[in-house]
C-alpha positions as CSV (number, residue, x, y, z in Angstrom):
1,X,-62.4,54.2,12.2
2,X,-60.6,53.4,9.3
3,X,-60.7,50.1,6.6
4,X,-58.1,47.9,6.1
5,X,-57.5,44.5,3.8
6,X,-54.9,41.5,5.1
7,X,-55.0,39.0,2.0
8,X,-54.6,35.4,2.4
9,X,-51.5,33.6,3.7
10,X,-51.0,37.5,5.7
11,X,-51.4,38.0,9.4
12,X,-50.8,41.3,11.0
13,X,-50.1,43.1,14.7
14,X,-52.5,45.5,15.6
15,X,-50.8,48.3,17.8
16,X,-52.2,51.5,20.1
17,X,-49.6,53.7,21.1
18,X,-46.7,51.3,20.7
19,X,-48.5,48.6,22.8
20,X,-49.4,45.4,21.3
21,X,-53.5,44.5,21.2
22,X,-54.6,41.7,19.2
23,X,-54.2,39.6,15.9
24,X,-55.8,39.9,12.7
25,X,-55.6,36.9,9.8
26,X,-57.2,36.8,6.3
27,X,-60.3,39.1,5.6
28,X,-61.6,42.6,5.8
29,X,-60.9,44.6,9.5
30,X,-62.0,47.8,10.8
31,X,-59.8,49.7,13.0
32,X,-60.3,52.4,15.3
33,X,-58.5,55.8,16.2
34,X,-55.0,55.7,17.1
35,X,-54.7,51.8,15.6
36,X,-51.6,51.1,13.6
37,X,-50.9,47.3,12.2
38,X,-47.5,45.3,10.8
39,X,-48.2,43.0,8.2
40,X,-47.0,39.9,8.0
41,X,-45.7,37.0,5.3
42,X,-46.8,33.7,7.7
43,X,-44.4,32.3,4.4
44,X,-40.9,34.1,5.6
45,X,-39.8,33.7,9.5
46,X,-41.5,36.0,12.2
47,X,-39.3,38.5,13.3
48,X,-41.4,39.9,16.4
49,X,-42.0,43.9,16.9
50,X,-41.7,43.8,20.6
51,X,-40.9,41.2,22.8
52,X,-41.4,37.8,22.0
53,X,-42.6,37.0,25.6
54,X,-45.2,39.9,25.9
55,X,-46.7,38.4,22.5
56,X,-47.2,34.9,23.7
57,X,-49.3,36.3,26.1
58,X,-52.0,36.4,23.4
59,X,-52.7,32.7,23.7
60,X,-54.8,33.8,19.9
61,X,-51.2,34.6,18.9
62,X,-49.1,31.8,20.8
63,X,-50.9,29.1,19.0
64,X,-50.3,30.9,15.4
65,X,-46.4,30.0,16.1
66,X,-43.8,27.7,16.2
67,X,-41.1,28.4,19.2
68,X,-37.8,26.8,18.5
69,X,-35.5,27.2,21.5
70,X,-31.8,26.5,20.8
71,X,-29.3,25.8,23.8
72,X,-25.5,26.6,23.3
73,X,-23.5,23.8,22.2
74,X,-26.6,22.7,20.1
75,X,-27.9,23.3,16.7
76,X,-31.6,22.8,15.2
77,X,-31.8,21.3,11.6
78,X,-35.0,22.7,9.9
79,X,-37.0,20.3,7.3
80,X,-39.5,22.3,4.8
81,X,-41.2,19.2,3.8
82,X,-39.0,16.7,4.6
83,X,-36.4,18.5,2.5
84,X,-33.2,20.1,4.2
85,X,-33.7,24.0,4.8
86,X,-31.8,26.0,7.4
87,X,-29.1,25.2,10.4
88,X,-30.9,27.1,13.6
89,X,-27.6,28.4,16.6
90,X,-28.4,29.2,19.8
91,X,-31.2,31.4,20.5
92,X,-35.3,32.0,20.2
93,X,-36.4,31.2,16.8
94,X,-40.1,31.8,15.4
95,X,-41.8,30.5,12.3
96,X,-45.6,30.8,11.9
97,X,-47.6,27.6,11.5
98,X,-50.0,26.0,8.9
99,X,-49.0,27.4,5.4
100,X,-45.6,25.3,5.4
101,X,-44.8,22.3,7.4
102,X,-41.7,22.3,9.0
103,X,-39.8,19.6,11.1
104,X,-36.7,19.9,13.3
105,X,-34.0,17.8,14.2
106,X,-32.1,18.8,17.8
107,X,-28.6,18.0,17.8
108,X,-26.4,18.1,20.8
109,X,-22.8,19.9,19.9
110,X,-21.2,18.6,22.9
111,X,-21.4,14.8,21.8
112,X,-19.3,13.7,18.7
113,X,-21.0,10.5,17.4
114,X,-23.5,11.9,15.3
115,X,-26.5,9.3,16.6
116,X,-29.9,11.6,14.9
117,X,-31.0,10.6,11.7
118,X,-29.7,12.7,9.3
119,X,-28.5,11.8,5.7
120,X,-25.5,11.5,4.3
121,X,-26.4,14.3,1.4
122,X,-27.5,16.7,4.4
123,X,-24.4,16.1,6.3
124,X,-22.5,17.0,3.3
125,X,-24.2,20.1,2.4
126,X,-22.6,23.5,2.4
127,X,-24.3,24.6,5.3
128,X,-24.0,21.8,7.7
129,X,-20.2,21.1,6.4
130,X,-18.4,23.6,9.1
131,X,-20.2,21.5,12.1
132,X,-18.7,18.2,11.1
133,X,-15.4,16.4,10.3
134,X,-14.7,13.5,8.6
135,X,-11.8,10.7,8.5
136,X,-11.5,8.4,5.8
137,X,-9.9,4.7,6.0
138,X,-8.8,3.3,2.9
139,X,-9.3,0.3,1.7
140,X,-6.0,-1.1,2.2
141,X,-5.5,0.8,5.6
142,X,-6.8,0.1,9.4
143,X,-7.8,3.4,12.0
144,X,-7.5,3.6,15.7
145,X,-9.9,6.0,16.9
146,X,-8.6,8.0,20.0
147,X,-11.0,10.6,21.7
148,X,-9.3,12.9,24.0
149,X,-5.9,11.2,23.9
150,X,-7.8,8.1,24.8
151,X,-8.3,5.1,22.9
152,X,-11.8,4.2,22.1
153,X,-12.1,1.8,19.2
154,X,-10.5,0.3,16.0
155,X,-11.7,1.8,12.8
156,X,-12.4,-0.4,9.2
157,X,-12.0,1.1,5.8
158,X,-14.9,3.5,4.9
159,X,-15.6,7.2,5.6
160,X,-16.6,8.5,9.4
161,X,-18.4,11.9,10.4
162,X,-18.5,13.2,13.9
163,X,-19.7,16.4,15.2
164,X,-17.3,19.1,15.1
165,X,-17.0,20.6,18.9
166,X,-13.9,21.4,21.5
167,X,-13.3,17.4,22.3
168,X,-10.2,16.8,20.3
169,X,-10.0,13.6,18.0
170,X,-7.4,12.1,16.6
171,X,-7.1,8.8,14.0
172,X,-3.9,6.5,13.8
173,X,-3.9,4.2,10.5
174,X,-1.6,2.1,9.6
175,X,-1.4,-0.1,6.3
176,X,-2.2,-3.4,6.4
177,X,-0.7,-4.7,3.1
178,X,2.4,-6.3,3.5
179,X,5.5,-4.4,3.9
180,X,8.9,-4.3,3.3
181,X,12.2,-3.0,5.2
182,X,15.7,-2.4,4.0
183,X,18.6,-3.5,6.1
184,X,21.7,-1.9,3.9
185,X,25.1,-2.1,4.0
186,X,25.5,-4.0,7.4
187,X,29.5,-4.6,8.4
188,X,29.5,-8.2,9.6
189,X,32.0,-10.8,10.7
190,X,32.3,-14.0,9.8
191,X,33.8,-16.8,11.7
192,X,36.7,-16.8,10.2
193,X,37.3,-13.2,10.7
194,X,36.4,-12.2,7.1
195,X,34.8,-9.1,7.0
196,X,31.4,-8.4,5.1
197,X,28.9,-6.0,3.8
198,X,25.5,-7.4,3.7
199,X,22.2,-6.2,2.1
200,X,19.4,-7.7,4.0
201,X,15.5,-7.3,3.0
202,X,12.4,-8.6,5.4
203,X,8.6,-8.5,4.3
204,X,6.3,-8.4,7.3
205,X,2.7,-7.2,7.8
206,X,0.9,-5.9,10.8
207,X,-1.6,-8.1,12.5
208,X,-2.3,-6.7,15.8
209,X,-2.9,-2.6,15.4
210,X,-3.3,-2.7,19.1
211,X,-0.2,-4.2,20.1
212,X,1.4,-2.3,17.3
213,X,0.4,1.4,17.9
214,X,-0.7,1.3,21.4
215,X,1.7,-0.8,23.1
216,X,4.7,-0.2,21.1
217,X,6.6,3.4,19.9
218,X,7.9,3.1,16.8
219,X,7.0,-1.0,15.6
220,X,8.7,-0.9,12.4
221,X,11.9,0.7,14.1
222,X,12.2,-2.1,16.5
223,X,11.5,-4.5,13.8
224,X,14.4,-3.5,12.1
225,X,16.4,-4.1,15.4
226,X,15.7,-7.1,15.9
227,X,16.0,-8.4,12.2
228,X,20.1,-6.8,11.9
229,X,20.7,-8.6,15.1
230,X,19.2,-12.0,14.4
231,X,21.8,-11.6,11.0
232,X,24.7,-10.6,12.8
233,X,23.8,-13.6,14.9
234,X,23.3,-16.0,11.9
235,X,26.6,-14.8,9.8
236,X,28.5,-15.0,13.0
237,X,28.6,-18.4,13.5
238,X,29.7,-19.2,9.7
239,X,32.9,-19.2,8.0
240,X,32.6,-17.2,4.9
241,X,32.5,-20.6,2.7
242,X,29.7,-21.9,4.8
243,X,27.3,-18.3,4.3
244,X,28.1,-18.6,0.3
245,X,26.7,-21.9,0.5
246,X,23.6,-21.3,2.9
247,X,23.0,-18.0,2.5
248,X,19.4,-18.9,1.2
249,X,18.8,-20.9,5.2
250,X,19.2,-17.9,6.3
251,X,15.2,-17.0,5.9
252,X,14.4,-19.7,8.4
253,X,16.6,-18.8,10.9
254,X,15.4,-15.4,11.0
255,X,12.0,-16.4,11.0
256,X,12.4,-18.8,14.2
257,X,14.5,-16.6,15.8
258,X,12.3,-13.4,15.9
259,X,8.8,-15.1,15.4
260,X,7.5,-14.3,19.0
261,X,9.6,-11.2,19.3
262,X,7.8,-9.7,16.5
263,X,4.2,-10.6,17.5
264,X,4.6,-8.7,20.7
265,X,5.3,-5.9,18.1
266,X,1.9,-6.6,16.4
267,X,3.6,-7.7,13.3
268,X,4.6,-10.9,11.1
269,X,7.4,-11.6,9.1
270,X,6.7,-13.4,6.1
271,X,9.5,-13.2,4.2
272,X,13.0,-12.0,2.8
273,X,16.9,-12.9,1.9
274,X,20.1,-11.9,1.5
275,X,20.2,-9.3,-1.7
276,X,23.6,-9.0,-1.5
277,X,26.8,-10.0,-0.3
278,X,29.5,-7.3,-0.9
279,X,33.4,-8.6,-0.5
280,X,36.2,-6.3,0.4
281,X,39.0,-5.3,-2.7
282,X,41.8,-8.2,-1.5
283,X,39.1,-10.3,-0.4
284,X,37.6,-10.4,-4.0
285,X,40.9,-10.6,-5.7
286,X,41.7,-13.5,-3.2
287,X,38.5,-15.5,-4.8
288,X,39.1,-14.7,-8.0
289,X,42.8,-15.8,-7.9
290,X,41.1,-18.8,-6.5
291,X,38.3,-19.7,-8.9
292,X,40.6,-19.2,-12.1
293,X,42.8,-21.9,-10.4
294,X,39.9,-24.2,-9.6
295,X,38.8,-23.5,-13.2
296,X,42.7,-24.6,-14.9
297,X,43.0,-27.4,-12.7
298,X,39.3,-28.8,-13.8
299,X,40.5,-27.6,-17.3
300,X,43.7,-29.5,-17.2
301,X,41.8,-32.7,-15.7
302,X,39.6,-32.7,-19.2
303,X,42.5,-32.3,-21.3
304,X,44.0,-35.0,-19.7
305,X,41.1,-37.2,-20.1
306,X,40.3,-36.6,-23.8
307,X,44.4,-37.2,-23.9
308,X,43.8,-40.8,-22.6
309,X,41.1,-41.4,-24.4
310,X,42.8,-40.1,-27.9
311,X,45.8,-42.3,-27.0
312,X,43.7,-45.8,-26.0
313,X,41.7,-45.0,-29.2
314,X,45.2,-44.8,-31.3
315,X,46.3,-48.2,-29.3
316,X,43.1,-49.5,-30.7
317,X,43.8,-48.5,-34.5
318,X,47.2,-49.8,-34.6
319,X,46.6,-52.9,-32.7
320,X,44.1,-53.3,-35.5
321,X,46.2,-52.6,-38.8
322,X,48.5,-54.9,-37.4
323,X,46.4,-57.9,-37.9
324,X,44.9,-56.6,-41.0
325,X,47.1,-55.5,-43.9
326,X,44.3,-54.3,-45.5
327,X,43.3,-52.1,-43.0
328,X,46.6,-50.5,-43.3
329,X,46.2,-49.5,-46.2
330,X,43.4,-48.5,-46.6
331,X,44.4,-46.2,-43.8
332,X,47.6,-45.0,-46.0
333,X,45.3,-44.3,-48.5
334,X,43.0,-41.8,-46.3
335,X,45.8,-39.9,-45.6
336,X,47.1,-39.6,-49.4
337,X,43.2,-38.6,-49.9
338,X,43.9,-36.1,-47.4
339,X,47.4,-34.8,-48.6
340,X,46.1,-34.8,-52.3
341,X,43.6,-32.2,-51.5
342,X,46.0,-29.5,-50.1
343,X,48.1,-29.9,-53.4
344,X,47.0,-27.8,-56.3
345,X,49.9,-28.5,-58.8
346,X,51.8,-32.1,-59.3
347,X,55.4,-31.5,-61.2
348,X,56.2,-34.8,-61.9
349,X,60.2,-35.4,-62.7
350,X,63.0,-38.5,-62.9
351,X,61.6,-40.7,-65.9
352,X,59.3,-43.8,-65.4
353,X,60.4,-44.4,-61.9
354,X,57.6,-42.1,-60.1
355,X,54.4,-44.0,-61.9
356,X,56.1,-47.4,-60.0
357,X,56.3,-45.4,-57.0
358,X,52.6,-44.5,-57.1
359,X,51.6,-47.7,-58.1
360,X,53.2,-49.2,-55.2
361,X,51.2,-46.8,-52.7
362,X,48.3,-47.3,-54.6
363,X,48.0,-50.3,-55.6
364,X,48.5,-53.3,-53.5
365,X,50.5,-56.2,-54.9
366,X,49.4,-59.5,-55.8
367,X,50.0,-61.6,-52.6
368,X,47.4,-58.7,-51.0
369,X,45.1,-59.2,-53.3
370,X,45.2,-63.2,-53.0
């Protein structure tokens, strides 16, 4: 016989010639001849001696133990208290019971929506982070969720986790704010034959993600088609005289004409214009030539207004000084005012005969004055 001591939270395996006998737990045990035991840490996982199967026999034993089975395709989340501890694969696993408390959480690898509840901090964790994958929808952006090349559902912004496994997923977004496309350097008749290069731009925004991904290749392709033909269309029927004019209808037409056309696309115009409308070299010199001859003749049709009205005005004055001597000179003597100040020096010459001279032109005689 010999002694032997298992302390508390211990268990050990009592075995006779390589064969397993029975179970001892806390306390003092005697054992005979040819008895061997394995301690045990019932804190740390118990990794069995000898067959699992041939120790669950020992119904002592079997109820000492917790027996996690795993499938393939699945995974066991282990809780030590309600807090996250260990992933679990496929296989046997065995924990002893009583000193800590564990919980498990099965999940099933061969779903993807990830339906058990789990928290978002565990599903994040290091350990858990190879078994999912996530998709994030921005704020400004719409998903289509297609499972196996098939579509299931539309997504909203936010962040989404499935369970990583062989089924393949795949996310379309598209951008919901509204967008803009360039139609450049377009070479366009007009109805008079005059030929054009137009820059066109169109804002539009999708509506229908459905219609737009699912149901149509390429949306904003086809948009573009069908905006350059709606302009050739528009600038077609104009003479070039006409588009300089209305170029800014040219919104409305666009939008009638491809309204419905565009919704089986999934998408909305709301908006756009001509940026630019680029002549040819002899076409622009043409207007210029043009212009500056609109410009003299409007030029030459003011000149010969304030002409007219110059001349009625001098008709006026002299009409005026006619009937009143006074007037007359009065006017004489504005312009002597007006000669005397561009002369610096007077040289005066020939006697006494100048002073009557000057006091004829600036004085008026007596039959004025009376």
């Amino acid at each position: 016989m010999k002694y032997t001591k298992i302390n508390a939270y211990e268990t050990a395996l009592v075995i006779k010639n390589g064969a397993y006998r029975r179970t001892i737990t806390e306390g003092n045990h005697w054992l005979g001849f040819s008895e061997n035991f394995m301690r045990f840490d019932m804190t740390q996982p118990f990794m069995p001696p000898v067959r699992l199967e041939i120790l669950l026999n020992d119904a002592h034993l079997a109820s000492m133990l917790d027996i996690v089975e795993v499938k393939d395709n699945e995974i066991v989340l282990q809780y030590e208290r309600g807090l996250f501890r260990n992933i679990l694969t496929a296989g046997r696993h065995t924990f002893w019971k009583g000193i800590i408390a564990y919980t498990y959480v099965n999940v099933d690898l061969n779903k993807i929506e990830i339906t058990e509840n789990i928290d978002l901090g565990t599903l994040l964790s290091k350990q858990l982070l190879p078994y999912v994958r996530t998709y994030t929808v921005e704020s400004y952006e719409k998903g289509l969720l297609f499972v196996d090349g098939k579509f299931q559902k539309q997504l909203d912004a936010g962040t989404y986790y499935w369970w990583k496994n062989s089924t393949t997923i795949h996310v379309t977004k598209v951008d919901i704010r509204q967008l803009q496309i360039e139609i450049s350097g377009q070479e366009i008749l007009t109805k008079d034959k005059a030929a054009l290069r137009i820059n066109f731009h169109a804002q539009y925004k999708v509506i229908d993600l459905i219609t737009a991904l699912v149901e149509n290749k390429d949306y904003d392709k086809q948009l573009y088609i069908l905006v350059q033909l709606a302009l050739r269309e528009y600038i077609g029927t104009l003479t070039l005289d006409e588009l300089l004019e209305k170029k800014e209808s040219i919104l409305s037409f666009i939008l009638e004409n491809i309204g419905q056309k565009a919704q089986k696309l999934g998408v909305e115009v709301t908006g756009g214009g001509i940026k630019d409308v680029i002549l040819p070299g002899e076409m622009k010199e043409i207007m210029n030539q043009v212009l500056i001859a609109e410009k003299k003749a409007q030029a030459n049709i003011i000149m010969r207004r304030e002409e007219t009205a110059s001349t009625r005005s001098l008709l006026n004055t002299a009409k005026l000084m006619e009937d009143n001597e006074m007037l007359f000179r009065l006017k004489e003597m504005e312009y002597v005012e007006k000669i005397a100040d561009k002369v610096n020096n007077i040289s005066v010459s020939g006697g006494g005969q100048i002073f009557d001279q000057l006091k004829q032109i600036f004085v008026s005689d007596k039959k004025v004055r009376t």
